[in-house]
Gaussian input, Z-matrix of N, CA and C with variables (Angstrom, degrees):
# hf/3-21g

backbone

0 1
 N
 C     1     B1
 C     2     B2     1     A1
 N     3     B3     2     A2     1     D1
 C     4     B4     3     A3     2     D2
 C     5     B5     4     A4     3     D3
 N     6     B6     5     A5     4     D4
 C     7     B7     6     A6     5     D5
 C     8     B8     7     A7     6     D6
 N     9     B9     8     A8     7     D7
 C    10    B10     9     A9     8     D8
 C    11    B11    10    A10     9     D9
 N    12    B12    11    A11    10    D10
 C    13    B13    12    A12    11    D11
 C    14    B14    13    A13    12    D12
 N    15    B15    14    A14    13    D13
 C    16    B16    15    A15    14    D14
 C    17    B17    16    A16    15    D15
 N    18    B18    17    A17    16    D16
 C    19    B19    18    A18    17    D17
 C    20    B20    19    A19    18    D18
 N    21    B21    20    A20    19    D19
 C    22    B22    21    A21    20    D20
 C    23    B23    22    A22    21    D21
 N    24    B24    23    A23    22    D22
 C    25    B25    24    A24    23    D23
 C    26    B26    25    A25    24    D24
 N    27    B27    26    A26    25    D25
 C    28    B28    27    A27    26    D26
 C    29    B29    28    A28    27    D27
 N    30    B30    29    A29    28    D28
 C    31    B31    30    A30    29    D29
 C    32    B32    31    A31    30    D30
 N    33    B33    32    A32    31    D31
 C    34    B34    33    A33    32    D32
 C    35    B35    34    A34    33    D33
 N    36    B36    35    A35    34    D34
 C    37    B37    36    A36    35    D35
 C    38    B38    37    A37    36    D36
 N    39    B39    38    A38    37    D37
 C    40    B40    39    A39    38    D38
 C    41    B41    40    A40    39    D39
 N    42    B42    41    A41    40    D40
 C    43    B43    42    A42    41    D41
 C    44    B44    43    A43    42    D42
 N    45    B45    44    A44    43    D43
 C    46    B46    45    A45    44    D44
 C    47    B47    46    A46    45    D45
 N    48    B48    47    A47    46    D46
 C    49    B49    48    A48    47    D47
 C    50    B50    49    A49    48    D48
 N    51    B51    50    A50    49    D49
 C    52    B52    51    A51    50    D50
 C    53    B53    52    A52    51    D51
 N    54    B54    53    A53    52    D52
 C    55    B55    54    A54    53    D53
 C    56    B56    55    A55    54    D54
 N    57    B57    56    A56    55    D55
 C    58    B58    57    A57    56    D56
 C    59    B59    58    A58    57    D57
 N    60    B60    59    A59    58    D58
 C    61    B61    60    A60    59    D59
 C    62    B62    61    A61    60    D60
 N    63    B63    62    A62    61    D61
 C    64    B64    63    A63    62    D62
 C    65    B65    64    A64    63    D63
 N    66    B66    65    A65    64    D64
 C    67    B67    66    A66    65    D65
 C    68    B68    67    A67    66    D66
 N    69    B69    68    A68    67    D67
 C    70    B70    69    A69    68    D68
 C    71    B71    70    A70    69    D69
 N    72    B72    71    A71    70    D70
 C    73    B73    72    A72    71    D71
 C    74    B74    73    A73    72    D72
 N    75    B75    74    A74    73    D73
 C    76    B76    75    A75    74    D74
 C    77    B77    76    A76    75    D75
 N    78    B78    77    A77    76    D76
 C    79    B79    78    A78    77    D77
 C    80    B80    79    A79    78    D78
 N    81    B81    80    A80    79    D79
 C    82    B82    81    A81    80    D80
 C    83    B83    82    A82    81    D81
 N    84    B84    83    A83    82    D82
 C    85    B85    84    A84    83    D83
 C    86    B86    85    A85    84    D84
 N    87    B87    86    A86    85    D85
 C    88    B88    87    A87    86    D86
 C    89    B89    88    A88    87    D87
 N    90    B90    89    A89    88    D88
 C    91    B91    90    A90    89    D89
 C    92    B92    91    A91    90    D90
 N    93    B93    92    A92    91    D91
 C    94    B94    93    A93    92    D92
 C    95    B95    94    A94    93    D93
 N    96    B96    95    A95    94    D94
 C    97    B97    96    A96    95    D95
 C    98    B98    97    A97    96    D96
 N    99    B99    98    A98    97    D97
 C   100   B100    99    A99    98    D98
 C   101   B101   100   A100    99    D99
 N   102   B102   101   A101   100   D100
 C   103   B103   102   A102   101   D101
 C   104   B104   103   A103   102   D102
 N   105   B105   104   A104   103   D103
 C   106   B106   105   A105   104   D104
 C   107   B107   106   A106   105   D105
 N   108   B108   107   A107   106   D106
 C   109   B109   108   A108   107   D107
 C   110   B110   109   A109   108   D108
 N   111   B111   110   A110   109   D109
 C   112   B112   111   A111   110   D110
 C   113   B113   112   A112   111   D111
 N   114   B114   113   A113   112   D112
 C   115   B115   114   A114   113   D113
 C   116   B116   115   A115   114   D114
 N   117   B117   116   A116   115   D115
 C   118   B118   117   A117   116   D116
 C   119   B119   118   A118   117   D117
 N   120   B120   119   A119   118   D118
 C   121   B121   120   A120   119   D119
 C   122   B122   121   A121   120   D120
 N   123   B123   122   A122   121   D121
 C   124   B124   123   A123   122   D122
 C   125   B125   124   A124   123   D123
 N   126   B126   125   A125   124   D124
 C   127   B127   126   A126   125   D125
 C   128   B128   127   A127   126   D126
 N   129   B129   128   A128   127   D127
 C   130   B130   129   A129   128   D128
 C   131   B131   130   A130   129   D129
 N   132   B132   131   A131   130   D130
 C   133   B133   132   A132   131   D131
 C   134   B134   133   A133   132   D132
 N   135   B135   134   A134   133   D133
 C   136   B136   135   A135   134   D134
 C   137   B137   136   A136   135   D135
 N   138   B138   137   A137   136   D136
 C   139   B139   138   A138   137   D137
 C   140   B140   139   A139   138   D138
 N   141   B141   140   A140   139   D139
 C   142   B142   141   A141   140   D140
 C   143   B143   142   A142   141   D141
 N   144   B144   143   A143   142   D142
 C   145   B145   144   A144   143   D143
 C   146   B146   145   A145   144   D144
 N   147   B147   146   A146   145   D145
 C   148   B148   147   A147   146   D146
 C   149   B149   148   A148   147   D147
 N   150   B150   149   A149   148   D148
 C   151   B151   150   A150   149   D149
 C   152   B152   151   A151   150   D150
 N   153   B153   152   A152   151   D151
 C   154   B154   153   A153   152   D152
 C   155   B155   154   A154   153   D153
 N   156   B156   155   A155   154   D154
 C   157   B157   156   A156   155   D155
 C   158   B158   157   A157   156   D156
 N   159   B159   158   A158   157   D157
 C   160   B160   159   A159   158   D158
 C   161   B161   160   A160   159   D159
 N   162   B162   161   A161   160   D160
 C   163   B163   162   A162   161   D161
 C   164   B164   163   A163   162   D162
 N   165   B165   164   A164   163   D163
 C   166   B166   165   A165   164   D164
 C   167   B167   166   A166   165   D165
 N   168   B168   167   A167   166   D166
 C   169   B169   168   A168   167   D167
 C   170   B170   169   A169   168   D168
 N   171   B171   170   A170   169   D169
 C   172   B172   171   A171   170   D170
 C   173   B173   172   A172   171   D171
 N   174   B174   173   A173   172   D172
 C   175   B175   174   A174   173   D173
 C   176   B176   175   A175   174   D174
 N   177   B177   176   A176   175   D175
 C   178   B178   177   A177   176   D176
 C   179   B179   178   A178   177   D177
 N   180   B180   179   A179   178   D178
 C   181   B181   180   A180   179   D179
 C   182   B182   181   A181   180   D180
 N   183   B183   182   A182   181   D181
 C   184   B184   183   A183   182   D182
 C   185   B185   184   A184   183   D183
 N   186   B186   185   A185   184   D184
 C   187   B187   186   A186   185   D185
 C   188   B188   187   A187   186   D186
 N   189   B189   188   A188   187   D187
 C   190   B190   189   A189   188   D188
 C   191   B191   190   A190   189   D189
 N   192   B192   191   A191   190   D190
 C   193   B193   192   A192   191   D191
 C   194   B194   193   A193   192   D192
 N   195   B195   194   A194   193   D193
 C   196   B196   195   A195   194   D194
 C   197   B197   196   A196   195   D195
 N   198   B198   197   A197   196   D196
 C   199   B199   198   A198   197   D197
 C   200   B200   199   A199   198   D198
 N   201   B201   200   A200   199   D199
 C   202   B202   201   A201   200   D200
 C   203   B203   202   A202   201   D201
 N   204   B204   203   A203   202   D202
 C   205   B205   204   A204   203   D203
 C   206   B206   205   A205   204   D204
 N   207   B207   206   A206   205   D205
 C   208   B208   207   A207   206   D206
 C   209   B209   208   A208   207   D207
 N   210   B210   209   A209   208   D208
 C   211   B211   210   A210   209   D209
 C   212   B212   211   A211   210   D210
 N   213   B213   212   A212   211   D211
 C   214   B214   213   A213   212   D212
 C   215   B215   214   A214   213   D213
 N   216   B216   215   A215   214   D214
 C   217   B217   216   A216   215   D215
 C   218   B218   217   A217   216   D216
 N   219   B219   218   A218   217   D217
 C   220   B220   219   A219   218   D218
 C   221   B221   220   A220   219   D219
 N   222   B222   221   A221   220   D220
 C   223   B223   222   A222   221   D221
 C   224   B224   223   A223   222   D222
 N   225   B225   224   A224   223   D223
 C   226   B226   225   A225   224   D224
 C   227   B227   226   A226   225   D225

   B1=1.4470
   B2=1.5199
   B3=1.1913
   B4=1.8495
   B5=1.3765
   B6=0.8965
   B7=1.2574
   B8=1.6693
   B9=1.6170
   B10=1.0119
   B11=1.3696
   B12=0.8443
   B13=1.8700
   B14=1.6915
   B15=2.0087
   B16=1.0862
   B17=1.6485
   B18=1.4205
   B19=1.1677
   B20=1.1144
   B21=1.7383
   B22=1.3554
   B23=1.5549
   B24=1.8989
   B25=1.0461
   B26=1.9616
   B27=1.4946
   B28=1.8130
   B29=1.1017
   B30=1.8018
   B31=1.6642
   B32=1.2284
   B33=1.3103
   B34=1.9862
   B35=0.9679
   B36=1.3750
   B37=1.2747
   B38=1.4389
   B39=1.7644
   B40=0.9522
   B41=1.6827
   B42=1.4298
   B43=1.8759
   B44=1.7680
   B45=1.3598
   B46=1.3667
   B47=1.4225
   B48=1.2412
   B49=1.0125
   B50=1.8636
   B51=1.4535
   B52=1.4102
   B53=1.4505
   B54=1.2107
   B55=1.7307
   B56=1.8917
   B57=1.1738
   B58=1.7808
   B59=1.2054
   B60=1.5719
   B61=1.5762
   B62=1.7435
   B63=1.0130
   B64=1.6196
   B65=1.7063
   B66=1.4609
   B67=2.1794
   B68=0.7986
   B69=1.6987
   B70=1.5475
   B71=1.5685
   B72=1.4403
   B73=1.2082
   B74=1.3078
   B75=1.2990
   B76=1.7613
   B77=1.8425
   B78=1.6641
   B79=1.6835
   B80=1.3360
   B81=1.7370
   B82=1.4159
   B83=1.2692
   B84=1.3369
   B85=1.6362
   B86=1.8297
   B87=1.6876
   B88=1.2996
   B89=1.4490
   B90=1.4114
   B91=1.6079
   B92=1.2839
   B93=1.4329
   B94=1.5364
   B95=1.2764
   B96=1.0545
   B97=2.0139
   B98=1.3676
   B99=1.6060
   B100=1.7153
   B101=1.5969
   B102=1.5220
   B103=1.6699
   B104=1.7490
   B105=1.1592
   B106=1.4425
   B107=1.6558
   B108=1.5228
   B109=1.7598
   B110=1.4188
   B111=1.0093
   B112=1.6826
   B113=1.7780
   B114=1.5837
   B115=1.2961
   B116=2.0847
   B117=1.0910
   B118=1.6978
   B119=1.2892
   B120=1.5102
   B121=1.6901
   B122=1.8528
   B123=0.8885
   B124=1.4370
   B125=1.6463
   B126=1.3902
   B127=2.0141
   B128=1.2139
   B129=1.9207
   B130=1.0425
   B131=2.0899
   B132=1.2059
   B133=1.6721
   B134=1.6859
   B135=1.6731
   B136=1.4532
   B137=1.7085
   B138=1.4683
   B139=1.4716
   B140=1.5573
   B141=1.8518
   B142=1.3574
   B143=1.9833
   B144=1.2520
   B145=0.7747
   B146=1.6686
   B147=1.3593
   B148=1.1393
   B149=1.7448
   B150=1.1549
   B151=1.5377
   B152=1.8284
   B153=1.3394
   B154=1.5789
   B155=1.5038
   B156=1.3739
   B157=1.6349
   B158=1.1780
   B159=1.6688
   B160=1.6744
   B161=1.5773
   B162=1.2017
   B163=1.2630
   B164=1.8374
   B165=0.8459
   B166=1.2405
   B167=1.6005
   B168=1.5055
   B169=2.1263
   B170=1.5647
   B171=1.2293
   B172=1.2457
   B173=1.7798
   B174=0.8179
   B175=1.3831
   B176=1.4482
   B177=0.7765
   B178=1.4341
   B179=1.6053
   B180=1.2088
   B181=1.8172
   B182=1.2618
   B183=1.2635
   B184=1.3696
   B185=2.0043
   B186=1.2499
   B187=1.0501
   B188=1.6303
   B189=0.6966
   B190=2.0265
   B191=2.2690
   B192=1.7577
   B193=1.3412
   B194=1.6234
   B195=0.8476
   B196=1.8700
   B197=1.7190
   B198=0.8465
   B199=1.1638
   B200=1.8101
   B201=1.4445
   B202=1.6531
   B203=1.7079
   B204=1.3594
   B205=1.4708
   B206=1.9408
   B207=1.6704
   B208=0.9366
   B209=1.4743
   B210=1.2800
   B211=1.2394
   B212=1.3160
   B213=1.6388
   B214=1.2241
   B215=1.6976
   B216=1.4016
   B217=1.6705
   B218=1.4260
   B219=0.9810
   B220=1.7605
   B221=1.9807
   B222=1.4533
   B223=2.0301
   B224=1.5061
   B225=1.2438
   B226=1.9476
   B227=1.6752
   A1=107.36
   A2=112.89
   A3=103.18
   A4=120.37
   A5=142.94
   A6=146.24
   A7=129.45
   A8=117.22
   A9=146.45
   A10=96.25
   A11=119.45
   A12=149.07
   A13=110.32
   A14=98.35
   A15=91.78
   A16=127.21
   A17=110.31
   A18=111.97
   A19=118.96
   A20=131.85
   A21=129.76
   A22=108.92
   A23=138.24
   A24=148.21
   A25=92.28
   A26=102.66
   A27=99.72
   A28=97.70
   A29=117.00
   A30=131.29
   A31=102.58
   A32=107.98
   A33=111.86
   A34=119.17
   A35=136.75
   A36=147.48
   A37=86.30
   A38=118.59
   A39=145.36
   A40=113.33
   A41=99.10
   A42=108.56
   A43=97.36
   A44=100.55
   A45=109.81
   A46=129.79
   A47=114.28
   A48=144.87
   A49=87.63
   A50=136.32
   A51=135.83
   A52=92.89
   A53=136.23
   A54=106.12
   A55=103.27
   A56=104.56
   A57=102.77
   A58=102.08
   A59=131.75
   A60=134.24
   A61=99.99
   A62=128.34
   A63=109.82
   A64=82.96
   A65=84.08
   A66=118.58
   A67=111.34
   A68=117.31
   A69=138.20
   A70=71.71
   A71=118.73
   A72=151.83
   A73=109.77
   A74=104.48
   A75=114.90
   A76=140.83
   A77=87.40
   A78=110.66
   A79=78.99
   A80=125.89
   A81=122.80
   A82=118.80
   A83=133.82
   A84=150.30
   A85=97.87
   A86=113.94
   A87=105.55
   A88=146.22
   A89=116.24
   A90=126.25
   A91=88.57
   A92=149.32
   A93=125.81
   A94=134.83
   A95=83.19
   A96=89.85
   A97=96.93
   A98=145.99
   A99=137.76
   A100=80.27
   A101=116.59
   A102=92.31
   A103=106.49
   A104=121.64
   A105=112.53
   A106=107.30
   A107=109.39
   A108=99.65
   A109=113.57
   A110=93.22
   A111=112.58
   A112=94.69
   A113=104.67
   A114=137.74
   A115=85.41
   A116=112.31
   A117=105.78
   A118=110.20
   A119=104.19
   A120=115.11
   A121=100.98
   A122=116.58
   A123=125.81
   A124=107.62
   A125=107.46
   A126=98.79
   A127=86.76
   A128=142.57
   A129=133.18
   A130=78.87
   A131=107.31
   A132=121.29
   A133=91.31
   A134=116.98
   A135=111.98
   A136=111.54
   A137=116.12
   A138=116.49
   A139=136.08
   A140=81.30
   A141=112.29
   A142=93.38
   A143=142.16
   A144=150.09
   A145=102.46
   A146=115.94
   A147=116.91
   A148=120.81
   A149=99.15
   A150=107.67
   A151=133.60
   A152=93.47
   A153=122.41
   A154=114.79
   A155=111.56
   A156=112.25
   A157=97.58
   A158=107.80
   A159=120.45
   A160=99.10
   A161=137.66
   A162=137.98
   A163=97.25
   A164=162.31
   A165=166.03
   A166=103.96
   A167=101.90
   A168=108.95
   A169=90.05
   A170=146.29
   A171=134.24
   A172=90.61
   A173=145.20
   A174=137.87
   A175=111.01
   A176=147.88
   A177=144.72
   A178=124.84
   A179=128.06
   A180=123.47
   A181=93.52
   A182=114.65
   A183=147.05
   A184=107.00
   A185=113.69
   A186=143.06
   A187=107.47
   A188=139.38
   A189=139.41
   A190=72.76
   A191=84.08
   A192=94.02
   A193=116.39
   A194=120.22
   A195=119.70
   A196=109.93
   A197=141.48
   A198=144.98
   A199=113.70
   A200=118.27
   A201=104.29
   A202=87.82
   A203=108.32
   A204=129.38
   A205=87.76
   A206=112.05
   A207=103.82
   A208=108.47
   A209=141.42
   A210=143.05
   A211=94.47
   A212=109.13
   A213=132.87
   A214=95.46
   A215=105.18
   A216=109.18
   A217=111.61
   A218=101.66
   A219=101.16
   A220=92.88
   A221=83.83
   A222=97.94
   A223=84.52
   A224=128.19
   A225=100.61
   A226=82.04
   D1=114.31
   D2=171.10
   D3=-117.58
   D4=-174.12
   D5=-147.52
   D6=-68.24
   D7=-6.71
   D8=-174.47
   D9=-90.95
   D10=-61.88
   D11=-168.96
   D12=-51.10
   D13=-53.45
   D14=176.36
   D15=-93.14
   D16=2.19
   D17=168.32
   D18=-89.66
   D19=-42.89
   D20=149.32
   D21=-19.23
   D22=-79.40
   D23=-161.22
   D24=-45.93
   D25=-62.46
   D26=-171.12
   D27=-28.15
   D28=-75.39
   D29=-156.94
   D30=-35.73
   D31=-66.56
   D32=175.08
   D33=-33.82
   D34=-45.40
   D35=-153.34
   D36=-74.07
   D37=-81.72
   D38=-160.94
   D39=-43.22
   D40=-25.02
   D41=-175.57
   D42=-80.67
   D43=-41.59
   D44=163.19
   D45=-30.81
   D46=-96.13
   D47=-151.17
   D48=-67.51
   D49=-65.98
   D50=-158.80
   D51=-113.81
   D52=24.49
   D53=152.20
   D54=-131.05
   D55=-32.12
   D56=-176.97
   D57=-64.86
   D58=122.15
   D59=167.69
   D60=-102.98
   D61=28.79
   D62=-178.37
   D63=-102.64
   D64=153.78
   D65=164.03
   D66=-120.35
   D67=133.60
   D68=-147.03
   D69=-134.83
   D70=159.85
   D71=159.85
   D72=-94.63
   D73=132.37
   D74=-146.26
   D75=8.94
   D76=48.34
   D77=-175.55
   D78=-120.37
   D79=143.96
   D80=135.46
   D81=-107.57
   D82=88.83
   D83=-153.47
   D84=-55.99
   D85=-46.54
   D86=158.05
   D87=-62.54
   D88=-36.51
   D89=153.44
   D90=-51.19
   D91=-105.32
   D92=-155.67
   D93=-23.70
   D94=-53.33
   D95=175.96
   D96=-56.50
   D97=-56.17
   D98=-148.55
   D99=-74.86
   D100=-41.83
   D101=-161.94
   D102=-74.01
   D103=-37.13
   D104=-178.10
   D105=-56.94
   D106=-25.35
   D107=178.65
   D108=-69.64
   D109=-56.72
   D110=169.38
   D111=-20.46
   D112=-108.86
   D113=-168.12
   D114=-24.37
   D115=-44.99
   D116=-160.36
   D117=-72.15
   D118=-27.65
   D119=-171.15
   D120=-85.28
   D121=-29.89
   D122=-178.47
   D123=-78.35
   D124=-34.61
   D125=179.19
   D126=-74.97
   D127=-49.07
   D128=-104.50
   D129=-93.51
   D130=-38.96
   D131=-172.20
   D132=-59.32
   D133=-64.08
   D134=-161.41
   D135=-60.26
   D136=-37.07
   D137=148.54
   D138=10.50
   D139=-97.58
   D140=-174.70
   D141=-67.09
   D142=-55.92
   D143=-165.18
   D144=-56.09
   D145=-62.74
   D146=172.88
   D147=-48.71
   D148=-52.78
   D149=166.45
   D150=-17.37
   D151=-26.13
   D152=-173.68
   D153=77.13
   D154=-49.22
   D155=158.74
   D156=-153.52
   D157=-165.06
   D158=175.42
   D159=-90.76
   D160=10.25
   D161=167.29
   D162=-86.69
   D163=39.59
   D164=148.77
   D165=82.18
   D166=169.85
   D167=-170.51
   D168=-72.39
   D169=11.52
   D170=-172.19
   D171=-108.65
   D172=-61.86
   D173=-154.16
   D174=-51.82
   D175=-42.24
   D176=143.92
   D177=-43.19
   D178=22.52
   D179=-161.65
   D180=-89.27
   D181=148.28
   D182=162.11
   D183=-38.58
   D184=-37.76
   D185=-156.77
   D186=-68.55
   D187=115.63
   D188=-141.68
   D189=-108.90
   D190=139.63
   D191=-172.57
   D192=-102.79
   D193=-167.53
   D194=172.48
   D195=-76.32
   D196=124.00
   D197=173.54
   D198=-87.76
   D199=132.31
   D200=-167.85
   D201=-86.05
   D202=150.96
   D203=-170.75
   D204=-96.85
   D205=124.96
   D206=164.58
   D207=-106.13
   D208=-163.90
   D209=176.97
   D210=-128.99
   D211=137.68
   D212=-162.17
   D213=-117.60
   D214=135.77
   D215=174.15
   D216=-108.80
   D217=142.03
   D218=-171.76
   D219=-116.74
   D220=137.17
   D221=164.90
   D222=69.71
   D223=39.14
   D224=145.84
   D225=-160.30

């Protein structure tokens, strides 16, 4: 689930839960909506978390990087 996914699910939730007024017989149209927030707010956290940072899944690689070569002065 990434970050599209879990904000889509919130919105749902949220259309849910405070704009649908119909009652279903053994549906609670509001318990859906808290659980779709729920479930959306929880990918939307494991996401970003998973992500490694907001610097992208690459900034963390295993992968040893270029180092800038400075020039070193010797005797001053």
């Amino acid at each position: 689930m990434g970050l599209g996914v879990g904000l889509l699910l919130i919105a749902v939730g949220a259309v849910l839960t405070w704009a649908v007024t119909t009652t279903e017989s053994g549906l609670d149209v509001n318990a859906v909506g808290v659980i779709l927030m729920a479930v959306g707010f929880v990918g939307l956290v494991l996401s970003t978390v998973l992500w490694s940072s907001w610097w992208g899944p690459a900034y963390f690689s295993s992968r040893p990087r270029a180092r800038l070569r400075t020039k070193h002065r010797r005797g001053a």
